[in-house]
C-alpha positions in Angstrom: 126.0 -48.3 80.5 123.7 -46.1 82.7 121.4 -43.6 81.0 122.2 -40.4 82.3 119.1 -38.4 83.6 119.2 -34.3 82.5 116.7 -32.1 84.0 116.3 -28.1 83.0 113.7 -26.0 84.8 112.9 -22.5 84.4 112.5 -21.1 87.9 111.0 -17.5 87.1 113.2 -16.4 90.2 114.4 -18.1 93.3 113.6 -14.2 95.4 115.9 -13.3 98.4 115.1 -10.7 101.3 116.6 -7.4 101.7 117.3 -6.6 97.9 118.2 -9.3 95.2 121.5 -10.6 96.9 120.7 -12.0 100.4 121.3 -14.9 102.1 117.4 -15.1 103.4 114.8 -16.9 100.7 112.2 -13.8 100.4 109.3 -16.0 101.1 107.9 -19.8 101.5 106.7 -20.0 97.9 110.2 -19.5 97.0 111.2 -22.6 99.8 108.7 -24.4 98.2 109.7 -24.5 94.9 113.1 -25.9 95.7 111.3 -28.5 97.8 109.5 -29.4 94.7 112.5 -29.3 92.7 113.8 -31.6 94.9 110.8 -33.7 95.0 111.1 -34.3 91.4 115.3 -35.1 91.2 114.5 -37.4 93.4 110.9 -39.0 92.0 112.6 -39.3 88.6 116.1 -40.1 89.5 118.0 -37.3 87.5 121.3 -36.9 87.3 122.1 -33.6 86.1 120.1 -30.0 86.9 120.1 -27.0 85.4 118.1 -24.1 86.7 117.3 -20.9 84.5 116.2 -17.5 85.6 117.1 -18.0 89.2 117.4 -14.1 89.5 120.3 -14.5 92.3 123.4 -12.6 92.7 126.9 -13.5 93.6 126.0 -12.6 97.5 123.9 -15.8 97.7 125.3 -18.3 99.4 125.0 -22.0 98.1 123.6 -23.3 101.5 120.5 -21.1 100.7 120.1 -22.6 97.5 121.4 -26.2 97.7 119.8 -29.8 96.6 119.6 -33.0 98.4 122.2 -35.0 96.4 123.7 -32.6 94.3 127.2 -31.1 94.3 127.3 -27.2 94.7 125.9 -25.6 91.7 128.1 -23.6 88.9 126.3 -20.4 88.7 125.9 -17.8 86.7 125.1 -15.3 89.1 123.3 -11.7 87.8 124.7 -8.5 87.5 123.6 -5.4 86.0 122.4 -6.3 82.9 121.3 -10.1 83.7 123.1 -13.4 84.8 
């Protein structure tokens, strides 16, 4: 049996431009931390990948957002009082 590989990252915020729901990532720092996240899945090989504290809305597309090698995300997308 293969072991299964589970990752979980707090992001502290994945920012978009134009308010919190855009389809626009704000800056590079927020590019680059999804190219490190993917630099890590695929260092260490992991399997599944949770991501907390994204701070994105429902408006965000998953093209802005997506992994190399991973399916689209579920989500649990912010609102008024939190995601």
């Amino acid at each position: 049996m293969q072991n299964l590989k589970i990752c979980t990252i707090n992001v502290n915020g994945i920012n978009a431009k134009q308010s919190a729901c855009s389809n626009i990532l704000d800056n590079s720092r927020a590019r680059d931390k999804l190219d490190n996240i993917n630099l890590i899945c695929e260092d260490e090989r992991i399997d599944i990948l949770c991501l907390t504290e994204t701070k994105i809305c429902s408006e965000t597309n998953n093209d802005v957002i997506s992994l190399n090698g991973f399916k689209d995300p579920y989500r649990n997308d912010r609102n008024v009082y939190g995601g």
